[in-house]
N, C-alpha and C positions, 0 to 999 in steps of 0.2 A: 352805614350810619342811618340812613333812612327806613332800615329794617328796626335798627334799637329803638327809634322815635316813635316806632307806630306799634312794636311789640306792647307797650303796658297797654293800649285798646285791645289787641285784638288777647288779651287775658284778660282784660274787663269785658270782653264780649261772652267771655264765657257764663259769666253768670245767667246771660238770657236761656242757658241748657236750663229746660226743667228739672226738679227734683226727679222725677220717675228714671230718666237718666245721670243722674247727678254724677254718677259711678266713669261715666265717659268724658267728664269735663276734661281731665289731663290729656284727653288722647286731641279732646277739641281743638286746646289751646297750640298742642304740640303741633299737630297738624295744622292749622292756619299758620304759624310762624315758619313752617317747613314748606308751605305753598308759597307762602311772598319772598321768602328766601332765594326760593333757587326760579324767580321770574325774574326777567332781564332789567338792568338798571332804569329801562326809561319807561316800562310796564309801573316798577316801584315806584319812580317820581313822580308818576300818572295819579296811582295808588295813594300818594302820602298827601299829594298837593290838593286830589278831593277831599281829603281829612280836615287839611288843614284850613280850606275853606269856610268849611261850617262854622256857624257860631260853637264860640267856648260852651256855653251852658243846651247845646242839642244832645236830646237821649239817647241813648245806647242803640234805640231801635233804628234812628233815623241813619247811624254811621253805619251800621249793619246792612242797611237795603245801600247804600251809597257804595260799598265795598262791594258788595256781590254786581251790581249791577254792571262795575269793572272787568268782572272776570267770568265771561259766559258759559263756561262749564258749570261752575259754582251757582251762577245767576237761575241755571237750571233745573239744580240740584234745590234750592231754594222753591224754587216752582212747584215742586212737587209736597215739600213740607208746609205750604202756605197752608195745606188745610189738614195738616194730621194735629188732628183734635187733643193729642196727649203734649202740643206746645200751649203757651200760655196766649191767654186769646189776644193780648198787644202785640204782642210778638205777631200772630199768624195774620193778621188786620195788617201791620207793617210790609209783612213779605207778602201778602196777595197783593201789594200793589207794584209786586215781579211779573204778575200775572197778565200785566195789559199795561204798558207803562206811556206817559205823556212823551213825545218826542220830545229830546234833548239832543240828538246827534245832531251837531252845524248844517242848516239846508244848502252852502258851499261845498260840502264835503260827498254829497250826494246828488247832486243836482245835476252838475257837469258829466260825471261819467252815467246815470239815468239817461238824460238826453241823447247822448253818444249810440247806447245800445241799443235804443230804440227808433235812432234816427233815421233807417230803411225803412219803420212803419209809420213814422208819423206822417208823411204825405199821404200814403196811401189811406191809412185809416181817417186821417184828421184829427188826430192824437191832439188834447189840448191837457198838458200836467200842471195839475199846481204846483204853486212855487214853496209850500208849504207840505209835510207831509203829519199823517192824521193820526197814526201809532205807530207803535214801536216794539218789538219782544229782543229777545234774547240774542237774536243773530241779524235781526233782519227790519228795515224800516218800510212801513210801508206807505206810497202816496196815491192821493188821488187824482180820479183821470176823467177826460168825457173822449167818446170816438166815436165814429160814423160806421156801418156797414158799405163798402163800395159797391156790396149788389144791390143799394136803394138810391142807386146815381139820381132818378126823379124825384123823389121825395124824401131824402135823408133824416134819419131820427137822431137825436144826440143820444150817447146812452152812457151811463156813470159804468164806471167800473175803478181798480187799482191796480198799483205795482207794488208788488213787493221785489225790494232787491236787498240783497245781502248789506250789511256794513260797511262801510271801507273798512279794509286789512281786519276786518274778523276770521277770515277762515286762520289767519296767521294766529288771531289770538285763543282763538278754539285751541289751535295746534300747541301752540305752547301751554295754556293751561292744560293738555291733555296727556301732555309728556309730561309736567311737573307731576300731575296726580297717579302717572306711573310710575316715579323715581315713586313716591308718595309710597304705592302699592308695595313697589320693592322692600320698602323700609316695614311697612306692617307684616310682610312673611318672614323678616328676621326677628321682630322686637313682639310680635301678636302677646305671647304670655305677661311682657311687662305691661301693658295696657288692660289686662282680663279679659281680653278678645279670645273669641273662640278660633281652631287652627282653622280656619277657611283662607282656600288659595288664592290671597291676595289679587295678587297677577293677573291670574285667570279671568277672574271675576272681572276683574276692571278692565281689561282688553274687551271684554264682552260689550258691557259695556260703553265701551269708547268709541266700537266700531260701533254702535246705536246713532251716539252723539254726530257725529261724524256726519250721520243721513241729514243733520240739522240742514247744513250747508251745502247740499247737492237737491238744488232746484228741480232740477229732470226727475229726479226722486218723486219728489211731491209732486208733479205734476200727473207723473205716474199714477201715486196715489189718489190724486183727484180724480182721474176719469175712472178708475176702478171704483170709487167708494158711489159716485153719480149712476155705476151701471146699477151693485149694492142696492142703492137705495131709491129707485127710478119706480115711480108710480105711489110715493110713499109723500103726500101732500102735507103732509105737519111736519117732511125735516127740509132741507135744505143744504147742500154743498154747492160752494160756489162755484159757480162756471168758471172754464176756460174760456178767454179772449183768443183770438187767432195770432195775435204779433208775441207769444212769449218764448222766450229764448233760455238760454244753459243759465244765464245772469238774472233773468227778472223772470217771475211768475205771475202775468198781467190775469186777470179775475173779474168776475161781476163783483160791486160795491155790497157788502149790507148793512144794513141800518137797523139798530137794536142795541138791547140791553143785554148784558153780561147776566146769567142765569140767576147769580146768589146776589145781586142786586136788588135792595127794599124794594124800586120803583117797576120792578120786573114785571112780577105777575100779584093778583091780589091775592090772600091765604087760601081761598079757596078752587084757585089756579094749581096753586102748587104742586097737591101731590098729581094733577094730571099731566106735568111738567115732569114729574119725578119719573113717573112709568116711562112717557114719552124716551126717559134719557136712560132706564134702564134695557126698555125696547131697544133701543139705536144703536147701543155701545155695548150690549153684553149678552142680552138674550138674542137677537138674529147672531150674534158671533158663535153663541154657543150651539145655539138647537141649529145650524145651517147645514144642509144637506151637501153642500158642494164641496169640490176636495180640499179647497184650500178657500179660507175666507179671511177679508182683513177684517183687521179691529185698528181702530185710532191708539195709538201708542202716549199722547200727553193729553188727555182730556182735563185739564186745568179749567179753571172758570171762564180766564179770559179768551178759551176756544171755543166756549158754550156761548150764545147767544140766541136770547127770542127775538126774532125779529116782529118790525111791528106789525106785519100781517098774523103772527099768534105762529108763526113756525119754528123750530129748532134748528138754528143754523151750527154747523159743526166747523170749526174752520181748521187753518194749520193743519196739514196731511205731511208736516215733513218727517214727520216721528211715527212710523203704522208699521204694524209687523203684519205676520199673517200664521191663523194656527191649521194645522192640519187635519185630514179626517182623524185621524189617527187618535192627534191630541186631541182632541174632543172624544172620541169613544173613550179614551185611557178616563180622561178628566170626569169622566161621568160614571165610569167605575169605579172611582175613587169617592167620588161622594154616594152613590149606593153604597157599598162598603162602610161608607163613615155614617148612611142612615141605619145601616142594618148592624151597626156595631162590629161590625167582622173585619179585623186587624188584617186577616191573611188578604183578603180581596184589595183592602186600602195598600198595603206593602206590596201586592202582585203588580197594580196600577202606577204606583208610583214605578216602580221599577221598571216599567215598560216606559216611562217617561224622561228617565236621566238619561245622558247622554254618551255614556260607554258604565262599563261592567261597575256597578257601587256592590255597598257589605253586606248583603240584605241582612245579615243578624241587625247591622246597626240602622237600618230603614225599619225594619220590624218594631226594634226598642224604642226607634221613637213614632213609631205610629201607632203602639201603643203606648205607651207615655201620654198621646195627645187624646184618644181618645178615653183615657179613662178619667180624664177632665172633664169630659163631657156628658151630664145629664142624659137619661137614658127618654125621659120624658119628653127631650128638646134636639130632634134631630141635627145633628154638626150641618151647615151650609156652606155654601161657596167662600166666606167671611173666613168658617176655620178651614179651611182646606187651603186658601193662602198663607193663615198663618199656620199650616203647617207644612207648607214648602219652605216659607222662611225658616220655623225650625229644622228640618231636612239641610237647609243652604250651611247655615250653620254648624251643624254637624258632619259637614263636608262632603256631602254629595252633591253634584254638577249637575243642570238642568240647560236645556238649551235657551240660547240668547232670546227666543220669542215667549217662551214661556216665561223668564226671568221680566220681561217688558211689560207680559199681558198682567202680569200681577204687580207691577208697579204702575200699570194703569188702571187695575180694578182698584187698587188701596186711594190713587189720586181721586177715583171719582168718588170712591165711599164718602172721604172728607167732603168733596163738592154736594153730595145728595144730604148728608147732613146738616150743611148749611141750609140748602135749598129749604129743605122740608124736615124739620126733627121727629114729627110725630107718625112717621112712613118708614119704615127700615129695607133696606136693602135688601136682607135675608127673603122677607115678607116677600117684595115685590119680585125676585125671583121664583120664589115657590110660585107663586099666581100664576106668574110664565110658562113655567114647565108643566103646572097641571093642564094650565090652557091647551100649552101644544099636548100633552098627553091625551088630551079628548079629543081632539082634532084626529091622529094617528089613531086613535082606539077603534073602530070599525075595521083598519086594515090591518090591524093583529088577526082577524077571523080568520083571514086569507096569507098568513102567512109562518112561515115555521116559527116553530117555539124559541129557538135560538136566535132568530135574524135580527141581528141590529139593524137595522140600513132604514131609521127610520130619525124623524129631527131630536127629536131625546136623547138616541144612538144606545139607548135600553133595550133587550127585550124582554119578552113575555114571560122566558123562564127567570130570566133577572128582577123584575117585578113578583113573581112570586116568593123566589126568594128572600125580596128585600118583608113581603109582605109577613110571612113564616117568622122570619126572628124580630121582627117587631112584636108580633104576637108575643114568643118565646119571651122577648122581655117583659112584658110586662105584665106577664103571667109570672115571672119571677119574682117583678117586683109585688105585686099584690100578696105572693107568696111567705114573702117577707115581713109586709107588713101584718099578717095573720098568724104568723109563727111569733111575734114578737106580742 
């Protein structure tokens, strides 16, 4: 009953699909009524009775962020569409405030089991928690705190810092929306053709990423994460990750406080801050991930707005490490052949690279056809960048070849930040700001190409010299073709 009461919303919700999608509305529709279907009766009456709260006459947008915010998988999945630029800008103004949300969870509900877990350190530290807590994301609330060091027994300093602790009974509801959107999966590798979906293995894919989701909720994780990204980024005075407190445990991840604005916030930086803002964020999150020499390096896996913050000393604080994968030397050399290849127009080198990348045996005819496919899209004048080289993994996922669970992340973490830098700064492109990167580190390594063999990668580009000359060679070739052309004609 309480599923047919709330079904004509969640078809009126689908109007908010843009046109550019219009084509997927039925799968949208189909799919939300298939998600609250098969959630448990008291999730649904959770579900209908925030519905039926709202005023009669509230927009479609507002029951949309009301709905998602119920159901933390989804609430996620919205996180990351807050800034893809081909939704309608109400719309994505609505879900970026998934991005960082006001506390609404009952401070009863959190308060008593808080205290509990931290009650071995509050003598000792001198733990004083407010009774209030100050945000709120997806999985997890966070409050604030003051404590002492006990090696300044003489003169003790108060110092801010937070807790963050999980939900009550969230990891429960992680689990259940994570199963629904499995049975979910299940249903899209029988019906994929009635929708116009492409064969891609459902299943698969979503297992992948489930087990991502999953790291939401395992605190030790992120805690992990934090002191890896602090070693990362140590000497490096315009970013910021928050410290570790010494009393955190499997249930709370206690942190230094910070204070600041959310990046694509008016009040942020003035326009002529920005694009120094912009570098800053593409330095932090994508160029040290790529050009890094060590075998394995992390990258921040949700860089949404509301993980970006300037703090008010003019720093970039990075927050939320409970989503970070890590890519390998490997995939960095792979990944960087793939874009030579897609500078130097050469299909076989983009299909040999991609191929080194998937994750058992794919059809290379069918990597081939669509590696050429994508690049003969592509202007010969206008080298392909990292921008299309995601989106043509996505066309590759599509076409059904299997890429590993960190590659699948890192590129649902470059497309999240794309939207955020576009906010931040419109008239600075991403492409641009990466090219700057790689020539930078390019001149830096260019003395020790003298001294070393013509084939040796092992350097932060992960190019070498014969590969550079290469790429250098059929650029020439093009565009001696192209002048060619225009003379013959």
């Amino acid at each position: 009953m309480i599923v047919d009461l709330f079904r004509i919303d969640l078809k009126t919700l689908t109007v908010l699909v843009p046109e550019v999608y219009a084509e997927f509305r039925p799968l949208v529709a189909d799919g939300l009524a298939f998600f609250l279907e098969h959630l448990s009766a008291p999730r649904q009456a959770e579900i209908f009775q925030a519905q039926a709260a709202l005023p009669a006459d509230v927009n479609l947008f507002r029951r949309l962020v009301v709905f998602l915010r119920a159901c933390p998988a989804l609430h996620k999945l919205a996180q990351v569409l807050a800034r893809d630029r081909h939704l309608d800008l109400e719309l994505r103004r609505h879900l970026q405030e998934l991005e960082s949300l006001e506390p609404h969870t009952p401070d009863e509900q959190w308060q008593p089991a808080l205290a509990m877990e931290l009650s071995a350190a509050i003598e000792e530290y001198r733990i004083f928690l407010d009774r209030r807590s100050c945000a709120e994301g997806s999985v997890a609330v966070v409050v604030p705190l003051t404590w002492s060091d006990p090696a300044e027994a003489r003169c003790p300093r108060r110092r801010r810092g937070v807790a963050k602790m999980l939900k009550p009974g969230i990891s429960d509801r992680l689990g259940e929306d994570l199963g629904v959107l499995g049975w979910l999966a299940d249903h899209l590798d029988d019906y994929w053709a009635t929708y116009g979906l492409p064969p891609v293995a459902y299943r698969e894919t979503f297992r992948n990423v489930a087990e991502l989701l999953t790291d939401e909720v395992q605190l030790r994780l992120e805690q992990t994460h934090l002191r890896r990204a602090a070693e990362q980024f140590a000497g490096q005075s315009d970013l910021q990750v928050p410290r570790l407190l010494p009393f955190c445990s499997a249930s709370v991840t206690a942190m230094e406080r910070v204070d600041g604005y959310k990046v694509t916030d008016p009040q942020t930086a003035s326009p002529w801050r920005r694009p120094r803002l912009f570098h800053t964020l593409v330095r932090a999150l994508l160029s040290q991930v790529l050009f890094s020499r060590d075998p394995s390096v992390l990258f921040h896996g949700d860089p949404h707005a509301g993980n970006l913050m300037l703090t008010h000393d003019g720093r970039l604080a990075i927050l939320d490490w409970s989503l970070a994968g890590q890519l390998t030397e490997e995939d960095r050399i792979h990944t960087a052949q793939l874009l030579m290849g897609a500078w130097a127009m050469d299909g076989a080198c983009v299909a040999a690279a991609v191929a080194a990348l998937v994750t058992s045996e794919a059809d290379a005819a069918l990597i081939r056809h669509t590696v050429d496919s994508e690049l003969a899209d592509a202007p010969w004048y206008r080298p392909p960048g990292p921008a299309w080289a995601m989106g043509l993994l996505g066309s590759l996922v599509c076409a059904g070849v299997r890429f590993p669970p960190r590659l699948l992340l890192f590129r649902k973490a470059l497309l999240t930040l794309e939207g955020v830098l576009a906010d931040l700064c419109s008239t600075v492109s991403l492409e641009t700001a990466l090219q700057v990167e790689a020539l930078t580190q390019l001149a830096w390594e260019w003395p020790l190409r003298w001294l070393k063999p013509l084939h040796d990668r092992d350097y932060g580009t992960h190019v070498s010299s014969a590969d550079l000359a290469r790429l250098a060679l059929r650029r020439l070739a093009a565009g001696t073709g192209f002048l060619h052309k225009c003379v013959s004609r």
